[in-house]
N, C-alpha and C positions, 0 to 999 in steps of 0.2 A: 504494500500500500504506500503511497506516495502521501506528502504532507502538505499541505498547501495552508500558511497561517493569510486568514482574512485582513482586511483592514476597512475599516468606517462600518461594519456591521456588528449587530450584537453578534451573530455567528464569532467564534474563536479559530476554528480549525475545517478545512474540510479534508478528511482522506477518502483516497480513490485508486481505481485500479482501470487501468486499459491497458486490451489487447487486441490487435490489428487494427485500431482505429476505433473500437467499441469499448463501452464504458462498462465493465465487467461488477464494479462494486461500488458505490459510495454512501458516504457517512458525512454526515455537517454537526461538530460537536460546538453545544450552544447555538440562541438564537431559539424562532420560533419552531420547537419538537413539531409540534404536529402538522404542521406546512411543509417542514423541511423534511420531516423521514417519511411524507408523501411524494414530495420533489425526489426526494433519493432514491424510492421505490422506480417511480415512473419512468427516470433517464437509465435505469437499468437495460442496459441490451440495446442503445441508441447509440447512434454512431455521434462522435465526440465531433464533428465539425455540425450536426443538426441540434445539438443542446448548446455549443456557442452561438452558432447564429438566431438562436430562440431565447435565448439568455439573455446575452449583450446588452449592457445600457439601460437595464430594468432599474428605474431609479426605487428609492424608499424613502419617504417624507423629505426630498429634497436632497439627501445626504451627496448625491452625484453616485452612487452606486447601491448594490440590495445583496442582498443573499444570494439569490440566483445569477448579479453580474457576479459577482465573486466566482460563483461556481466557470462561468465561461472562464473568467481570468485565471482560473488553476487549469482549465481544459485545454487553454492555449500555450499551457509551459508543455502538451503534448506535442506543436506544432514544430520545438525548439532542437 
């Protein structure tokens, strides 16, 4: 599992796991439980350029990012 620390979200940590370009596992520790281990259910078995591009830029009370950008911006250190 790979570590990705958020920043501007309540979320703390999201881990994750891809393979061949699909999102095999993830986890968002802190932040809102019941959004987020619904969001982590669902991108299960989605290919990691279809949950950044649906992700991306989701703002939350102005913050300039959400839980779910966070989640693109740890799916994009796969593109690196």
């Amino acid at each position: 599992m790979k570590v990705y620390k958020t920043k501007g979200t309540c979320s703390r940590e999201i881990h994750y796991s891809v393979k061949d370009g699909v999102i095999e596992d993830m986890e968002v520790v802190g932040g809102c439980a019941g959004n987020l281990g619904g969001i982590c259910r669902l991108v299960k078995g989605m290919p990691v350029e279809q949950v950044i591009h649906a992700f991306k830029g989701v703002d939350c009370g102005g913050r300039g990012t959400s839980c779910p950008d966070q989640i693109a911006r740890a799916l994009e250190q796969e593109r690196e």
